[in-house]
N, C-alpha and C positions, 0 to 999 in steps of 0.2 A: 504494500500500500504506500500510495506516495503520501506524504506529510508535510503539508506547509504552515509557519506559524505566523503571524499576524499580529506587529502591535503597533504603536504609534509612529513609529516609521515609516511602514508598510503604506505604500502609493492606494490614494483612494480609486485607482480605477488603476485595473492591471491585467494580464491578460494569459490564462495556463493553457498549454496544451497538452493534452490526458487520451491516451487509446481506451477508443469503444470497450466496455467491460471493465476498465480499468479503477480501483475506487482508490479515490483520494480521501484525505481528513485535513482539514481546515482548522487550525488550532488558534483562537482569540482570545489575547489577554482577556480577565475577567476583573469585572468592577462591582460585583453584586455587594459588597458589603457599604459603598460609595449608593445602591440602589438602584444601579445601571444592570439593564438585563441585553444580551446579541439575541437579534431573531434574524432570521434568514428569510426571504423571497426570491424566487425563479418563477419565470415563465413558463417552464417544463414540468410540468406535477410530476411526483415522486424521484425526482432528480434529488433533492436534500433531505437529507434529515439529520435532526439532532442527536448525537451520539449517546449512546446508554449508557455506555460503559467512559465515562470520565476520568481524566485520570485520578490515580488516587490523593487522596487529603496530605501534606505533611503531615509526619508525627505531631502531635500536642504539645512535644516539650519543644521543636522546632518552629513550632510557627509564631511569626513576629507579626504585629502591628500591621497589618493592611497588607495580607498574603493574602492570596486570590488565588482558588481554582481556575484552569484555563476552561473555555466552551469549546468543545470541538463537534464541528458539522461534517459528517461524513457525504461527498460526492460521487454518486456512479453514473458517467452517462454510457445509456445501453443501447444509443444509435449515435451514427456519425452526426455533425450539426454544429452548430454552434450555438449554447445557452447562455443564461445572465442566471447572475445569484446576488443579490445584492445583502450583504452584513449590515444590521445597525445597530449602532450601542446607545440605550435610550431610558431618561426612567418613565414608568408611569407619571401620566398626565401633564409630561413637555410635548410641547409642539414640534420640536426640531429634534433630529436627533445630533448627539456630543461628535457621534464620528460613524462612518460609513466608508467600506470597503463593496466596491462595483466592483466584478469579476467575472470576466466574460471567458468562458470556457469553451476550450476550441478543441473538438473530438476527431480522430479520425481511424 
């Protein structure tokens, strides 16, 4: 599985190329405890979904002050094409979201 990780550096519009079958995992800093959640949209229904298996928590005695779990969005595209997924980091009841990664994904 390919693995990309994603945080404030990362270009808000960027562009993967991925083989048909192939599944990626999308990994986004996490700001949940700031109140900020990632959601994910494509125009490709069942192209994304949020990953179940997260990674694991640090130990208890390791985790400092504003440690954050990463989100990772697992990608499969199962025809050639090219889609869109767009990432947004946002809390409940803002207008705008903090930050957004557009990700056009190019299959072949």
């Amino acid at each position: 599985m390919q693995r990309y990780r994603f945080d404030e550096r990362t270009p808000e519009q960027l562009e993967l190329h991925v083989p048909v079958g192939t599944q990626m995992a999308i990994e986004l800093q996490g700001l949940a405890t700031a109140g900020y959640e990632w959601s994910a949209r494509s125009d490709t229904p069942h192209l994304v979904a949020e990953d179940d298996n997260q990674p694991e928590a640090p130990e208890a005695a390791a985790i400092k002050a504003g440690t954050e779990r990463p989100v990772v969005f697992r990608i499969l595209p199962s025809r050639p094409g090219d889609f869109q997924v767009v990432f947004s980091l946002q809390r409940r009841g803002e207008a705008a979201p903090a930050r957004t990664h557009k990700v056009v994904i190019k299959s072949v």
